[in-house]
N, C-alpha and C positions, 0 to 999 in steps of 0.2 A: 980791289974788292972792299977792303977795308974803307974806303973813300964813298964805298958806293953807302954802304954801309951808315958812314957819319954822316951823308947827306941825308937819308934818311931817318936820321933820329937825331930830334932834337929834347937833347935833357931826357926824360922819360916819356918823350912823342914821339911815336912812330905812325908814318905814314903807310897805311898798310894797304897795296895798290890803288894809291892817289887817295884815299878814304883817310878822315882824319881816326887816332887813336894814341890812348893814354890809360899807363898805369898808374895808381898811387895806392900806399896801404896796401898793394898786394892784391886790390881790386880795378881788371881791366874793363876801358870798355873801349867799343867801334864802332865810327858809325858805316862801316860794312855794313850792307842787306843785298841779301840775296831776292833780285829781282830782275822781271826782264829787263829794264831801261838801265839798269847798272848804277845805279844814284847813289853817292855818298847820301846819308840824315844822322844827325844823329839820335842817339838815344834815348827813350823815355828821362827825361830828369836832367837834361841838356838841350841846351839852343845855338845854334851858329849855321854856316854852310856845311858842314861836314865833312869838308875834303880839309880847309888846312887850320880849325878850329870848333871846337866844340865845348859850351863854358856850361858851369854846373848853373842849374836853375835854381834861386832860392826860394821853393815852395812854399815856405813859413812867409814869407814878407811881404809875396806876393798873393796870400790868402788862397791855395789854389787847394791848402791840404790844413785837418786839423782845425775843422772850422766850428765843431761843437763847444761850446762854452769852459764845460769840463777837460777840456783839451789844453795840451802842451806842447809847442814844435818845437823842434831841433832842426835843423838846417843838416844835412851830410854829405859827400860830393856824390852827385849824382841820384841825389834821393832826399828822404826824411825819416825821422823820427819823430813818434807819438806818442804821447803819454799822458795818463788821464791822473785827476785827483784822487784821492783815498782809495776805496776799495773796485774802482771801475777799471776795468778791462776796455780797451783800445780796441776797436776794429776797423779794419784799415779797409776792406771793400766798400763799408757801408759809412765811414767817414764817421764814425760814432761813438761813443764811450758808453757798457752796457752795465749796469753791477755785478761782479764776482759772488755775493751771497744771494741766496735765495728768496730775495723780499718778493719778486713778482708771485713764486711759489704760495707763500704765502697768502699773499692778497686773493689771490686765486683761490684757495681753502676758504677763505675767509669769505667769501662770496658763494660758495658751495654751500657753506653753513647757513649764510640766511636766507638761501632759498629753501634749505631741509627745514629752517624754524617759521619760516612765511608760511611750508604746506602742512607742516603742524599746526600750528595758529588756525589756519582755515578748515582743516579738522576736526578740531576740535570746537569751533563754531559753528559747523555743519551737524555735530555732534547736540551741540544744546538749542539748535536748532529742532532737528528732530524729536530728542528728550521732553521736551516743553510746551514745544506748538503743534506739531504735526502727530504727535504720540499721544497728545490728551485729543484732539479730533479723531485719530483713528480708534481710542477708546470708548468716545459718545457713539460713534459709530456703532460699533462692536453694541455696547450697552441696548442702543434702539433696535439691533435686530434680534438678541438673544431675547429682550422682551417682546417682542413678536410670538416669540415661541413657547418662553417662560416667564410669563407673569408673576413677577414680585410683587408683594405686598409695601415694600420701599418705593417703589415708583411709580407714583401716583402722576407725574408730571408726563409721563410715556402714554401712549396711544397706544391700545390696545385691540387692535383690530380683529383679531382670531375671536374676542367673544364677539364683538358684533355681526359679527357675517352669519353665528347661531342663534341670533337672536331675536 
């Protein structure tokens, strides 16, 4: 048994029914799957046949991980690590490094704001719009009809139609 044993384990490879597999650092992997056709693969982060070999992929070298500019790889077996410059936070779905502070927040307010001072602005020019131009016309207005009614002595330049229709 013990024979059978050392045929199957080479150093810290075990052959785990025909499927290649290897511990290191207390981190195992297999390329065992559970499938109908029974196929050794191996694992995400390794390449080989799977039954008597399976080698780490070096992600970083081969550009495959860690591709934003901000970015820093580390090679692992069987993986990677990423890390970004100063205050950026790594994200590993999206292969991208995001900032940890809140400057988008900002920026964001900060565009809130010029749009409250652009509908200010335009209120307030709507405002001396109306004050100046449309508020002295609606007052000659006003003026021409009330002399209609009520002849002043000031407004000789008015059309005074009520005496002429008695006259």
């Amino acid at each position: 048994m013990d024979q059978v044993l050392a045929a199957n384990m080479i150093g810290e490879k075990h052959y785990n029914g025909g499927c290649w597999r290897e511990t290191k650092n207390g981190i195992t992997f297999s390329a065992c799957v559970d499938s109908a056709d029974g196929k050794c693969t191996c694992p995400l982060g390794f390449k080989g046949d799977g039954v008597k070999n399976c080698e780490d992929v070096d992600e970083c070298s081969e550009k495959k991980a860690c591709q934003c500019p901000e970015c820093r790889c580390k090679n692992t077996w069987g993986s990677y690590e990423c890390s970004c410059s100063a205050d950026l936070l790594y994200i590993r779905d999206h292969d991208t490094c995001i900032s940890k502070s809140a400057t988008e927040v900002r920026s964001a307010w900060t565009a809130v704001w010029v749009i409250v001072l652009g509908l200010a602005m335009a209120t307030c020019g709507a405002y001396l719009v109306y004050r100046y131009r449309l508020r002295s016309y609606m007052d000659s207005e006003i003026r021409a009809i009330m002399a209609q009614y009520m002849p002043l002595d000031s407004q000789n330049g008015v059309v005074n139609h009520v005496n002429e229709e008695h006259a």
